[in-house]
N, C-alpha and C positions, 0 to 999 in steps of 0.2 A: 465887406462887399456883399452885394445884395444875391441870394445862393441864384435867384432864375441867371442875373450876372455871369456868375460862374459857370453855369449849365451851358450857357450860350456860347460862352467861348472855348470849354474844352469839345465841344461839337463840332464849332468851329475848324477847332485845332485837329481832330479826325477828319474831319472833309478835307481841311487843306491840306492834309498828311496823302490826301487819295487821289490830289492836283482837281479836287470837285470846288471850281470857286462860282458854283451857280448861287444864288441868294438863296438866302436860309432866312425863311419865317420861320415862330413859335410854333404853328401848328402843319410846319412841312416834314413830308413824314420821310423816315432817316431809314430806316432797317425796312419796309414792306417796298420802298419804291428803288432798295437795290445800293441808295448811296452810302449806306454803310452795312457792314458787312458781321456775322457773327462773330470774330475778333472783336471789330470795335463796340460790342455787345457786352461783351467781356469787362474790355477796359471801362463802358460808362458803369456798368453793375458795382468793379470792383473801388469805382472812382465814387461812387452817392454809398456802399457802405464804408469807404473810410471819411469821406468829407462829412459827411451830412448823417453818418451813424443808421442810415436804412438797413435795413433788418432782412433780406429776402428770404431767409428760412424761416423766417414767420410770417411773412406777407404772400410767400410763395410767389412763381415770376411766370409772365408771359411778356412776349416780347412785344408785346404793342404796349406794355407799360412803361415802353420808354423808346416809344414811333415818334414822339414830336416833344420836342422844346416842352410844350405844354403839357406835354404826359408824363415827362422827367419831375417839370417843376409839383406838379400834383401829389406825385411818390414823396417829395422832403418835403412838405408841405403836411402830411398826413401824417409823414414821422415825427416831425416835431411836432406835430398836435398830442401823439401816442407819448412821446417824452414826455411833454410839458403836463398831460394828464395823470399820468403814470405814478410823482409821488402825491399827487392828492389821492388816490385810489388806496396810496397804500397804509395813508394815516386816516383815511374813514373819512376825508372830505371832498 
């Protein structure tokens, strides 16, 4: 499954847990305009470092890094570039 795929629907599945069934764009912002809450802040943190292996003690976190669909998708996006880089870095290529 394609990971923004995922992002979208466990979002989803938080707004619809908070009876919020207003549309949800990629780039509608989820924690600054109220409709999700620091719990559900929580649960997407602890949802992209087991799903998707993001790293936030390394990246260190603010919470507009993950205000939109689009700002989630960006964060695995940069981590798998960091994986995928990572053993070339470490065999010198």
């Amino acid at each position: 499954m394609d990971h923004k795929i995922a992002i979208r629907q466990f979002v989803r599945e938080l707004l619809d847990n908070k009876g919020d069934d207003k549309p949800l764009n990629d780039d509608s912002h989820l924690l600054t305009s109220g409709r999700l809450d620091s719990v559900d802040a929580v649960q997407i943190v602890v949802m992209l470092e087991e799903k998707f292996a993001v790293d936030f003690a390394q990246i260190g976190f603010d919470q507009t890094m993950i205000d939109s669909i689009d700002a989630i998708d960006s964060i695995v996006r940069s981590a798998q570039a960091e994986e995928t880089a990572e053993p070339l870095l470490k065999h010198g290529k």
